[in-house]
Structure formats: C-alpha cells, structure tokens
C-alpha positions in Angstrom: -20.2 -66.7 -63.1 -19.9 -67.5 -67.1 -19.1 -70.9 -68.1 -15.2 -71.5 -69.6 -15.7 -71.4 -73.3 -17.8 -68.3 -73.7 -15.8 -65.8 -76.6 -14.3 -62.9 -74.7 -15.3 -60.8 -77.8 -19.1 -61.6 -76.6 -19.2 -60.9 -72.9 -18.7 -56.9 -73.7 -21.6 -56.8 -75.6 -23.6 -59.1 -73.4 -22.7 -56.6 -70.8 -23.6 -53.6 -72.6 -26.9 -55.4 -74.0 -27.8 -55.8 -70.1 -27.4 -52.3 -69.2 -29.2 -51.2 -72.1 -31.9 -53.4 -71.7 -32.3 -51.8 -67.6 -31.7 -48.6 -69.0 -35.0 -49.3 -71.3 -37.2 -52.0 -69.3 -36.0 -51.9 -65.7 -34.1 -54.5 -64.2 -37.2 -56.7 -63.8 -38.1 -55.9 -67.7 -34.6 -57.1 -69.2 -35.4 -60.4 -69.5 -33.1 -63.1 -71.3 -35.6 -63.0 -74.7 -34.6 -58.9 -74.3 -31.0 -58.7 -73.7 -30.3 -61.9 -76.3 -32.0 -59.5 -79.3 -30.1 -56.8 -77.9 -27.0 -58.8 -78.5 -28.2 -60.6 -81.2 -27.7 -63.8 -79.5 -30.0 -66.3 -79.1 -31.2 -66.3 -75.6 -30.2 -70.2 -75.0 -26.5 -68.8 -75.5 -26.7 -67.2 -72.0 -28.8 -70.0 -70.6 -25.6 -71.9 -71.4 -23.0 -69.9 -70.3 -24.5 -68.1 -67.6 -27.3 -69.7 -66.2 -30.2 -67.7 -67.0 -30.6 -63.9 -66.2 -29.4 -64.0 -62.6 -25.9 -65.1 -64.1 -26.0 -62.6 -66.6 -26.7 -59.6 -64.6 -23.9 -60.8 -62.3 -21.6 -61.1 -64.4 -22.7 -57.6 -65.7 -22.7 -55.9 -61.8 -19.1 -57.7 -61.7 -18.2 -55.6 -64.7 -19.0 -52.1 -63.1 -17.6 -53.0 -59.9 -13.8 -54.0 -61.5 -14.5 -50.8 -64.4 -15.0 -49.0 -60.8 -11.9 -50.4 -59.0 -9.5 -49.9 -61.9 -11.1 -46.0 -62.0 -9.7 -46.3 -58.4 -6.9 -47.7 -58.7 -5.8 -45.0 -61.4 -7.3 -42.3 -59.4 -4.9 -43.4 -56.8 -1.8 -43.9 -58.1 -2.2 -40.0 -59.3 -2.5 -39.3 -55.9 0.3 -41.4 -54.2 2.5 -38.2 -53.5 -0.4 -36.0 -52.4 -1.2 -35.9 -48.8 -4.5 -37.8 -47.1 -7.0 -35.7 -48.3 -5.7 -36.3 -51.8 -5.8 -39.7 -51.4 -9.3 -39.1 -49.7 -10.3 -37.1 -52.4 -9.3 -39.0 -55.2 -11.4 -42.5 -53.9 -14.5 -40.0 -54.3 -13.6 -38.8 -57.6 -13.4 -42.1 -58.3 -16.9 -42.9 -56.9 -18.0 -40.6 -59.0 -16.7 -40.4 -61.8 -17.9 -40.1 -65.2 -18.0 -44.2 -65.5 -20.3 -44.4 -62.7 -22.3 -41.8 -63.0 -23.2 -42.1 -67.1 -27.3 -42.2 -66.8 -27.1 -45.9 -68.1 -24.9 -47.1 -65.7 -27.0 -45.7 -62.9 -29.9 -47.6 -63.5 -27.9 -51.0 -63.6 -26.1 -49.9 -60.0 -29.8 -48.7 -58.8 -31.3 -52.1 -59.6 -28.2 -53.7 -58.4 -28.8 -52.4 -55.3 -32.6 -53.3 -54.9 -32.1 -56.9 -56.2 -28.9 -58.0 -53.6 -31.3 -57.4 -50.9 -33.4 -60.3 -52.5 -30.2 -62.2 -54.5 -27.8 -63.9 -52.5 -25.1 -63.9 -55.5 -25.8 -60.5 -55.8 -25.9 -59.7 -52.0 -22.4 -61.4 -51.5 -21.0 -59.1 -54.4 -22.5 -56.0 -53.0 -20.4 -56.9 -49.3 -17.3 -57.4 -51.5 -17.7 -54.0 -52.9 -18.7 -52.3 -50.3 -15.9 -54.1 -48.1 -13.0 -53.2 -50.7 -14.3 -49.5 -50.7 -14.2 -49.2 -47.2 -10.5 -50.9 -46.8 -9.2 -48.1 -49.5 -10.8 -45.4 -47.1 -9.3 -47.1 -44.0 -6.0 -47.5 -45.3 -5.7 -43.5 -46.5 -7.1 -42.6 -43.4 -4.9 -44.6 -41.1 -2.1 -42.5 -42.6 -2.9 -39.3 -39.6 -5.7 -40.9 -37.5 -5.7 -44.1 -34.6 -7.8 -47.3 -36.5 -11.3 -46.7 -35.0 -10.8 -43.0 -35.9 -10.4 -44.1 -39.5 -12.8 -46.4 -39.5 -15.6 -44.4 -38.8 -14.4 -41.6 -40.7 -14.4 -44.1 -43.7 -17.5 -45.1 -43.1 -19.0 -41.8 -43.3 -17.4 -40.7 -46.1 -19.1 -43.9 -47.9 -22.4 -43.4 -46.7 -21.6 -39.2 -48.1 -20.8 -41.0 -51.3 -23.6 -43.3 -51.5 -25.9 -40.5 -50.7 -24.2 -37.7 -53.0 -24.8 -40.5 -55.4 -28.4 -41.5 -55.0 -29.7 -37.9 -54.3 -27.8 -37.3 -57.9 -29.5 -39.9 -59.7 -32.7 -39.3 -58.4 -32.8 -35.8 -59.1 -31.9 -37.1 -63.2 -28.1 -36.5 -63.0 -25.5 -36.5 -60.6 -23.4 -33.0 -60.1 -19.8 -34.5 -60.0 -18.2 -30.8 -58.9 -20.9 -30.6 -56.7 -20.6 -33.8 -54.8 -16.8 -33.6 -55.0 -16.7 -29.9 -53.1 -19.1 -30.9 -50.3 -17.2 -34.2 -49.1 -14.4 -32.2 -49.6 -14.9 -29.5 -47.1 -16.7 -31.9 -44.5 -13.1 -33.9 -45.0 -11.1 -30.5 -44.6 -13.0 -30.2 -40.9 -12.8 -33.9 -40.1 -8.6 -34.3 -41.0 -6.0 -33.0 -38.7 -4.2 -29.9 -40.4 -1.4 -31.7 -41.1 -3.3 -34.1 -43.2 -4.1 -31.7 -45.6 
C-alpha cells in the first residue's frame, strides 16, 4: 500500500510504467531500477512510498482489479432491467472486456497470478478478487435458483471465465465474441427458461 504523500498525478504513470516494464521483461525482469526509468523517477521514490517492488506491483494488481470492478459495475447497471442471464452475461463481458484483455494487461494479470501463489500480499488480493467475483455471480444467480444451486453455478461460470481467459492469452489474444457466445449457451442450458 503507497505511503500518504505520494502525488496522485504519479501513481498512473507508476502503474502504467509496471505494466510496461512486464509487458517487456516479465514480472521477475521489471525491477525497481526498470520501472523508475520507465517513469522517470528515481527508483528510491518507490522505495519510499511503496516499499520496494512488491509494493509497487500491488499497488499496480490493485489498479486492474478496481479498473475491472468499475468495468463491472457499469456492465451491470446496463443490465439491471434484463433478466438473469443478462445480468449473467454482462459479469462475463465484463471479465472480458477490452480493459482486461489489452495484450499488456494480460501479462501483468498472468504474472499476478503466478506470484500470489508465492506473495502473501498478493495472495490475499487474489482471494478478495476472486471472492467479490464470485458474490456478483451468486447474487444474479440467486434471482431463479436455491443458494447451493447458485453457488456452484457461479463457480463454474468463473472457472469458464478464467479458462476462456487463459486459453485466449496463451493462444496470443483472447476472442471476446468467442468467449462471450460459448458461456453464453452453456448458461442458456444451465438457467431455468424463465430466467432467460
């Protein structure tokens, strides 16, 4: 977490400095030294403010997770009126949308990934995300189906996420359309008719 004092103005272009330097170098390869040129900071600045290079990719992960929650958020409110699988449907556009699937943006969420398994700052920020995600499925879901029902339905669209996503980026570039159109007829056979 950055320290108080540290110029708003400066944290976007930290951020984007991080994700370019993992775009480059890898998340081991965007060291402090890298991301400070990057910047055009000195690399004591985010010593000070956050802690070395475990603060500052973070703060950076902390970034994409609230750029993806407000993506959701929007998503949703469009979809307040539709019915479940609307509000299904809009959580995954949001999971994939064009802010989380930019190339960039990929390799920062890839690396994010690997490293909470090893981070415990990063490892408690991957349960909150994943945790919120889940709650938003859940709570669309609950609207036609008994709790346990939901949950597990919630849980595997996430996991059909998650792996719509990875297969994507692996492959060099996630098919948005694609990914959309597949969840969305496994949802159309999972929902009661009236749901839809």
């Amino acid at each position: 977490m950055p320290k108080v004092g540290m110029p708003e103005i400066r944290k976007p272009q930290l951020i984007q400095a991080t994700i370019t330097a993992i775009d480059e170098l890898g998340f081991p390869g965007a060291t402090v030294s890298v991301i400070g040129k990057k910047a055009g900071v000195s690399p004591a600045i985010i010593n000070h403010y956050f802690g070395g290079k475990d603060g500052l990719l973070e703060e950076t992960m902390r970034s994409l997770i609230k750029e993806f929650f407000e993506v959701l958020h929007s998503e949703l409110h469009r979809a307040r009126k539709g019915s479940t699988l609307d509000k299904a449907m809009a959580i995954v556009r949001a999971s994939i949308s064009q802010s989380q699937t930019h190339p960039q943006v990929v390799k920062a969420w890839m690396g994010f990934w690997a490293s909470a398994m090893h981070k415990p700052a990063l490892f408690r920020l991957q349960n909150v995300y994943s945790r919120r995600l889940q709650s938003a499925l859940v709570a669309v879901f609950r609207e036609q189906l008994e709790l346990e029902d939901a949950r597990e339905l919630a849980f595997t669209v996430a996991a059909l996420i998650d792996g719509m996503w990875l297969r994507g980026s692996l492959a060099g570039g996630i098919d948005s359309d694609y990914a959309a159109n597949v969840i969305n007829k496994i949802l159309v056979t999972a929902l009661p008719e009236k749901a839809q």
